[in-house]
C-alpha angles and dihedrals in degrees: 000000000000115000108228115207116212093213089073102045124088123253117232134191105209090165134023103281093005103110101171140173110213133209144149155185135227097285100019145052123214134203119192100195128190097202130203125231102269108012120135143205101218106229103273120148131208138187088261133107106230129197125197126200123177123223108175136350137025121296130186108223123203107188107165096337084312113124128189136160117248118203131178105318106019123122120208116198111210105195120218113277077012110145113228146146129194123211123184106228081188125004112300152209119200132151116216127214126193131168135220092042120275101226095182084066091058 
């Protein structure tokens, strides 16, 4: 297994306040996002099983008209087909699994 090193990957914006560095494996696709203080990821839903963990930082979490707040530490699991929508209450730190690979990240 390679060992990627962050340092040499580009950072991307694909929304307002979501600066990323993406990556993946055979089977899965990763995000490593630095997050500003009020941005927002609209409810939108995909085949994909994603996995959240916070790094830093508080996140408002929508799974299924479910909200919760997700702090250091906490790990939300998004399923497959699954709606859901994700707002930073502070700056924020998260990585973002998701199997199988999301192509459109890459």
């Amino acid at each position: 297994m390679p060992i990627l090193d962050p340092a040499h990957m580009k950072t991307r914006e694909p929304l307002p306040g979501w600066k990323g560095r993406f990556w993946r494996s055979e089977t899965m696709s990763f995000a490593h996002y630095a997050i500003s203080a009020g941005a927002s990821i609209h409810e939108h839903h995909h085949p994909h099983e994603e996995v959240w963990t916070v790094i830093e930082g508080q996140l408002e979490v929508t799974i299924d008209g479910q909200t919760q707040l997700a702090g250091p530490g906490v790990v939300a699991v998004v399923p497959p087909n699954a709606r859901h929508s994700v707002r930073a209450l502070s700056e924020a730190t998260a990585v973002i699994a998701n199997h199988p690979v999301r192509h459109e990240f890459l």
